[in-house]
N, C-alpha and C positions, 0 to 999 in steps of 0.2 A: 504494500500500500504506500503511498506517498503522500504526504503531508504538505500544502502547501500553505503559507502566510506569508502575509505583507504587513509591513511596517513604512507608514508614510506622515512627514511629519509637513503641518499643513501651520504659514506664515498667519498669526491671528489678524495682523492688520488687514490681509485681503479678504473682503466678502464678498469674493463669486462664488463662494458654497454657501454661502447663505439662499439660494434660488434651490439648490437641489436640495438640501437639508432642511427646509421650509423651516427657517429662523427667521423670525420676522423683524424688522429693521429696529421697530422698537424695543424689542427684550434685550437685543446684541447693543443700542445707544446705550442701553439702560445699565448693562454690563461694562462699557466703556466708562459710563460717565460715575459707576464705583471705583473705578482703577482696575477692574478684574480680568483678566485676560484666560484664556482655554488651557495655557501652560500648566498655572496653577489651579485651577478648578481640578484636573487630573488627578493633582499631587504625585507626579511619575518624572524618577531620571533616567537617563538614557544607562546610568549605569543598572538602574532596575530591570530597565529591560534587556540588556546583555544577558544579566544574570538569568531570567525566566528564559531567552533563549538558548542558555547554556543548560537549566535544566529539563527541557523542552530535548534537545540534541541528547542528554545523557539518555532520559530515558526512553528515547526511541532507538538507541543503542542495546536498553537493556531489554528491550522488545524484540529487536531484529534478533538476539541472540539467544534469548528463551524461545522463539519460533525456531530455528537453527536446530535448537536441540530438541524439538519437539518433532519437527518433520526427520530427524535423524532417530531420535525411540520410532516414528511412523512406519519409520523404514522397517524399521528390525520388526517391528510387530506384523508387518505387510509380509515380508518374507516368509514369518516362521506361518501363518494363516495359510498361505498358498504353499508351504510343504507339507502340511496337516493336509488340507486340501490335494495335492497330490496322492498322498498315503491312504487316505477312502477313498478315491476314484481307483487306485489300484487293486486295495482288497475287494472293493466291490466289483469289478471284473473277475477277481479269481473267485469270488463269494459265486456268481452269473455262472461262470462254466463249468462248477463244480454242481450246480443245481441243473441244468441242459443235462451234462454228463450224467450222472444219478437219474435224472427221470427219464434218458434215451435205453438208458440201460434195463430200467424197471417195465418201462413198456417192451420191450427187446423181451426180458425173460418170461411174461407172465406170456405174450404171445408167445413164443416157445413152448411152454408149458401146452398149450392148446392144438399144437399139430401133431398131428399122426408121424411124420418122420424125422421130427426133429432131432436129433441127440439127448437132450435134457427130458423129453418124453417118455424115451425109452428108457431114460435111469431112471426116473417116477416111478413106471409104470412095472418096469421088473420088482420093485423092493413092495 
């Protein structure tokens, strides 16, 4: 993700943002003619805001880097799923042909069992 901001520092004596910021002429006289100016209304120094950009920078460092180690556990956890995932897909194929084999076979002997010259008939049918 990227973060962006803007820091713009705007001369109090000009008022052409008073048109878009709908301040109207007389609250801003009214403001001049206290002595009060937008600097100090703020009460903010530039060294304040270095400082909030400096922790602003840390902790999106501390972010990018517990993501890092999150999508790196993802990973391991992603692998070891899709070898689990492998390992039933496997026994379950040898589970499949071991059940085909066993009932190819069960139908095989019982029809056996029912012909006149089968082999397995013949030992039946002597004992």
């Amino acid at each position: 993700k990227v973060v962006w901001f803007e820091v713009t520092v705007h001369d109090p004596k000009d008022d052409y943002y008073d048109e878009i910021y709908d301040i109207e002429s007389e609250e801003m006289n009214e403001m001049i003619g206290r002595n009060e100016d937008t600097e100090t209304m703020f009460d903010m120094k530039v060294e304040d805001i270095k400082e909030t950009v400096h922790t602003v920078r840390i902790n999106l460092g501390k972010m990018k880097h517990f993501q890092f180690m999150q999508s790196a556990a993802m990973s391991k956890d992603t692998h070891h799923v899709i070898s689990n995932m492998d390992n039933i897909d496997f026994w379950s194929v040898i589970h499949m042909v071991m059940f085909f084999v066993v009932g190819f076979t069960q139908v095989f002997m019982v029809k056996q069992l029912f012909e006149d010259r089968s082999f397995l008939y013949k030992l039946v049918s002597r004992t």
